[in-house]
C-alpha positions in Angstrom: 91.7 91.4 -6.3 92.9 90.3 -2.7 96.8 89.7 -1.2 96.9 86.2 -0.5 98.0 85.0 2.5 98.6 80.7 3.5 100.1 79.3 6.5 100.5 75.7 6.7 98.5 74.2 4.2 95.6 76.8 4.7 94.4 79.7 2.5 93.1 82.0 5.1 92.1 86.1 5.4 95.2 88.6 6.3 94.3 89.5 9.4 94.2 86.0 10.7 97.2 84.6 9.0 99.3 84.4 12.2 102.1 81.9 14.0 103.2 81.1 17.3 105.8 83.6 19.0 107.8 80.6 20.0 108.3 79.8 16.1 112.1 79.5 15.4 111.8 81.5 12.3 110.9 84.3 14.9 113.2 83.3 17.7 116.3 83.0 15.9 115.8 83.7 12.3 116.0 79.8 11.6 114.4 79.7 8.4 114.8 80.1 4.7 112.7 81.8 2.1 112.0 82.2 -1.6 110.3 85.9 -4.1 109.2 84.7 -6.7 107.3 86.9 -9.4 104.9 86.4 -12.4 104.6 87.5 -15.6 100.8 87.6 -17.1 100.1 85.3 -14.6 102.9 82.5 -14.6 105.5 82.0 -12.2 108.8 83.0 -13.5 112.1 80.3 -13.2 109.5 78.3 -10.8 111.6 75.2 -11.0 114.9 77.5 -10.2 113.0 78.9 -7.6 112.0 75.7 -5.7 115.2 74.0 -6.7 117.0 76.8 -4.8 114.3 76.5 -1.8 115.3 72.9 -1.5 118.9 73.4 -1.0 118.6 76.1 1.5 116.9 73.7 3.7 119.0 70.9 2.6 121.8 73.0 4.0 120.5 74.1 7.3 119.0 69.8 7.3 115.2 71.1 7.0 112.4 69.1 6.5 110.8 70.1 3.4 106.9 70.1 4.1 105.9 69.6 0.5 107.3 68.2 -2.7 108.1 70.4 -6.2 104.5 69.6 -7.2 102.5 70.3 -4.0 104.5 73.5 -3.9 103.6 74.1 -7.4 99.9 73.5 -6.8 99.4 75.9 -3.8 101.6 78.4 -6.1 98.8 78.6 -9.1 95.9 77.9 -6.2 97.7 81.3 -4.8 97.9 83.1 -7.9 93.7 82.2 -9.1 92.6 83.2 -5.8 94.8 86.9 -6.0 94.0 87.0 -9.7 96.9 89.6 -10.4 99.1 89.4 -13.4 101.9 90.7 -12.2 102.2 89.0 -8.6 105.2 88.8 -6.3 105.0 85.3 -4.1 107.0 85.1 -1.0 107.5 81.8 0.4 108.9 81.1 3.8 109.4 77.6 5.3 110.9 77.9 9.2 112.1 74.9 11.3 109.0 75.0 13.3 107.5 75.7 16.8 109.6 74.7 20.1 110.8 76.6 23.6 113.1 78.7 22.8 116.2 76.6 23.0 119.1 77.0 20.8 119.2 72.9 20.3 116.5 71.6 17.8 113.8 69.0 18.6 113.5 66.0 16.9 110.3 65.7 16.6 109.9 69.2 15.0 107.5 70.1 12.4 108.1 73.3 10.0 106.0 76.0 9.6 105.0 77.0 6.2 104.1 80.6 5.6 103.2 81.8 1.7 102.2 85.6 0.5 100.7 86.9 -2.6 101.1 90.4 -3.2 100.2 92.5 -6.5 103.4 93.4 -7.9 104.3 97.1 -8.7 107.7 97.3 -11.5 110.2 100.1 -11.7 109.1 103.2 -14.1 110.1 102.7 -17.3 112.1 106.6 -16.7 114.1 104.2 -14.1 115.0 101.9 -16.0 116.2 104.5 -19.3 118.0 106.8 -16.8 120.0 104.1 -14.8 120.5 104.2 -10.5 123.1 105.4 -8.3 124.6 102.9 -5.8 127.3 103.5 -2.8 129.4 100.7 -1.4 129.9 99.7 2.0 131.6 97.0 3.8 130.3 92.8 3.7 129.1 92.5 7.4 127.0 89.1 6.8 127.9 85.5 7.8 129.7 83.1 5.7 126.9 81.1 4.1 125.6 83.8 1.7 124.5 81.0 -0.5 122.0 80.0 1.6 118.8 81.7 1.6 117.6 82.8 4.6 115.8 85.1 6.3 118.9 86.3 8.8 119.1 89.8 6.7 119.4 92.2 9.4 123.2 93.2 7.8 121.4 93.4 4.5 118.7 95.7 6.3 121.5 97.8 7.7 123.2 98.3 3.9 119.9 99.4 2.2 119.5 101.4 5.5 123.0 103.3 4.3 121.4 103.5 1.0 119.0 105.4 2.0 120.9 107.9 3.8 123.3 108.0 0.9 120.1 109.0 -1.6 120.8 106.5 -3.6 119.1 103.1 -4.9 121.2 100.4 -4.0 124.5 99.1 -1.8 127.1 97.3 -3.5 129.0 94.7 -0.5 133.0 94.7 -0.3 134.9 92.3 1.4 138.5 92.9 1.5 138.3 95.3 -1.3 136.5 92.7 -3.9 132.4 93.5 -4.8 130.3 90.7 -3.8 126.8 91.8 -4.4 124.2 94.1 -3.7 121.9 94.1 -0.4 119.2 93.0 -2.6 121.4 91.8 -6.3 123.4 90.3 -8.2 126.3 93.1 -9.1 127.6 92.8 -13.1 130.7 95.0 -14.6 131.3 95.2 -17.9 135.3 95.9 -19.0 136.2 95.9 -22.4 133.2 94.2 -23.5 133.8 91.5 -21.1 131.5 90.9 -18.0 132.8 90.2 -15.1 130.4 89.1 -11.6 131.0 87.2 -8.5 131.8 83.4 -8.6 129.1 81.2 -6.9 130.3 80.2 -3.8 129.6 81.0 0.5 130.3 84.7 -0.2 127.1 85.3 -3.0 123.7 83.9 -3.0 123.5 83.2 -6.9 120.7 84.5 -8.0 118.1 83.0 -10.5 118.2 86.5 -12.4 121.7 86.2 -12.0 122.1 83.0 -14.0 119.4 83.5 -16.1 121.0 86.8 -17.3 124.6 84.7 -18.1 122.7 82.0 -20.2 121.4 85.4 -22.1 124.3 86.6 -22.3 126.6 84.1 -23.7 123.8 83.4 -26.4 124.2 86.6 -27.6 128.5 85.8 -27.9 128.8 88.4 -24.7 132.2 86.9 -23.0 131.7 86.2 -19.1 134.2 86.3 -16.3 133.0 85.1 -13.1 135.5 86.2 -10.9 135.9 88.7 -8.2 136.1 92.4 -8.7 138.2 94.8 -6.9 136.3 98.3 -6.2 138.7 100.4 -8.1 137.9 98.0 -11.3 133.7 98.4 -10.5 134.7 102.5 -10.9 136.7 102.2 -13.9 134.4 99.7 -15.7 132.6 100.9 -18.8 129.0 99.5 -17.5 128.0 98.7 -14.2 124.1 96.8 -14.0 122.5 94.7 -11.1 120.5 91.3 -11.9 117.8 90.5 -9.3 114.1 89.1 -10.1 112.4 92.4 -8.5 115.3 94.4 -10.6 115.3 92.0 -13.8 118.2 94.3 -15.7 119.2 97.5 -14.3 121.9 100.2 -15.0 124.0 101.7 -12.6 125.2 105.0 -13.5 127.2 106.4 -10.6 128.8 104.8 -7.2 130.2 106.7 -4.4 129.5 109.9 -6.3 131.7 108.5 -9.4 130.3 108.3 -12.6 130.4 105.0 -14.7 131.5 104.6 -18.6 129.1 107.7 -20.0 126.7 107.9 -17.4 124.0 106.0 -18.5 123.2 102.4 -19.2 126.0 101.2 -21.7 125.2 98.8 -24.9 125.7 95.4 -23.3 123.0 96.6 -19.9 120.6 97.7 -23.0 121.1 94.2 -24.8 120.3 92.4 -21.7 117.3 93.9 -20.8 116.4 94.2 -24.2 116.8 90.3 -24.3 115.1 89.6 -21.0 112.1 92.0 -22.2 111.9 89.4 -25.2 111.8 86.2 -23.0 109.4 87.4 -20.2 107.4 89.8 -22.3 
């Protein structure tokens, strides 16, 4: 089974799936992106997914290339030519080729870049044992919510992870948690969880909202406010949302341990639940 790759309309071998070095998406990071994974085959939250794609470059006035459906028909055309059942898709739509000027063209045309990659989930000992996480200061623009692909700062925080030895790196601005390099960041206090608002500081994850509809179903009550770091140590449960992550524990940050030190009841009921609905 082969890694897909499709530029512009065109499913075409790796090796030749290539764009112009004048693209904008190269020159200045103007572009927006989507992951998306499966799940015996089917795209997960597809709708969320494109729905979310859409506003990104709604926001930074994009021209979409192709509608819900056409998107939705290269998608499964992707997915039967890979044939994997657990596939990540990466989608990437750029404002197009021009000379490098910082003022846009009118007559601009976006480039459309999709991958299809054979998916590889965290070990089940992974997920049972929890992860560590360290925090470090929000060094990112204002328009979190938008997704693009300007994630050098997010780069530099998993670099610090790395360093650290641990899995993730939890952002603070001005002594609130906004979210993980790569998640959504949940805290459970008293049996209440508490997780960003949506707003300019997050980008609200599909995971993210999928786990609060999951939640409240099962009477779990939600706070979406934000938390200051001395609550996230204190908290009984700590767990990151994210669709490579679906439900995960964290069990220590900055060398402190959280609640027991390992994944607390309401992080086991969650992925419990999203097990149910994916599996």
């Amino acid at each position: 089974m082969p890694d897909i790759a499709f530029i512009n309309g065109r499913f075409l071998p790796w090796e030749e799936a290539t764009v112009s070095i004048d693209d904008r998406g190269f020159q200045f990071g103007d572009a927006v992106y989507e992951v998306i994974r499966t799940y015996r085959g089917r795209p997960f939250e597809l709708t969320a997914h494109l729905a979310r794609l859409d506003r990104s470059a709604k926001e930074l006035s994009f021209r979409q290339p192709y509608t819900r459906d056409q998107w939705t028909q290269w998608i499964q055309q992707g997915l039967s030519l890979a044939g994997y059942q657990d596939a990540k898709i990466y989608i990437q739509v750029t404002r197009g080729v021009a000379p490098r000027e910082h003022s846009v063209p009118s007559d601009i045309l976006p480039t459309v870049v999709m991958t299809i990659r054979k998916f590889h989930p965290l070990a089940p000992e992974v997920r049972r044992a929890g992860v560590t996480a360290c925090t470090r200061e929000d060094l990112r623009w204002g328009r979190c919510d938008i997704k693009s692909v300007n994630l050098l700062a997010n780069v530099l925080a998993r670099e610090e992870a790395k360093k650290a030895g641990v899995f993730e790196t939890i952002l603070v601005r001005d002594g609130f948690v906004m979210e993980g390099a790569l998640s959504n960041v949940m805290a459970v206090q008293g049996g209440v969880a508490l997780t960003a608002p949506e707003g300019p500081r997050i980008l609200s994850g599909v995971t993210r909202t999928v786990v609060l509809e999951l939640a409240k179903k099962d009477g779990i009550v939600i706070e979406e406010r934000f938390i200051p770091v001395d609550v996230l140590y204190r908290a009984d449960e700590v767990f990151l949302t994210g669709t490579t992550l679906e439900v995960l524990g964290v069990v220590q940050i900055d060398g402190k341990t959280i609640g027991s030190g390992q994944p607390g009841p309401i992080t086991k009921t969650l992925a419990a639940r999203w097990a149910l609905l994916t599996g």
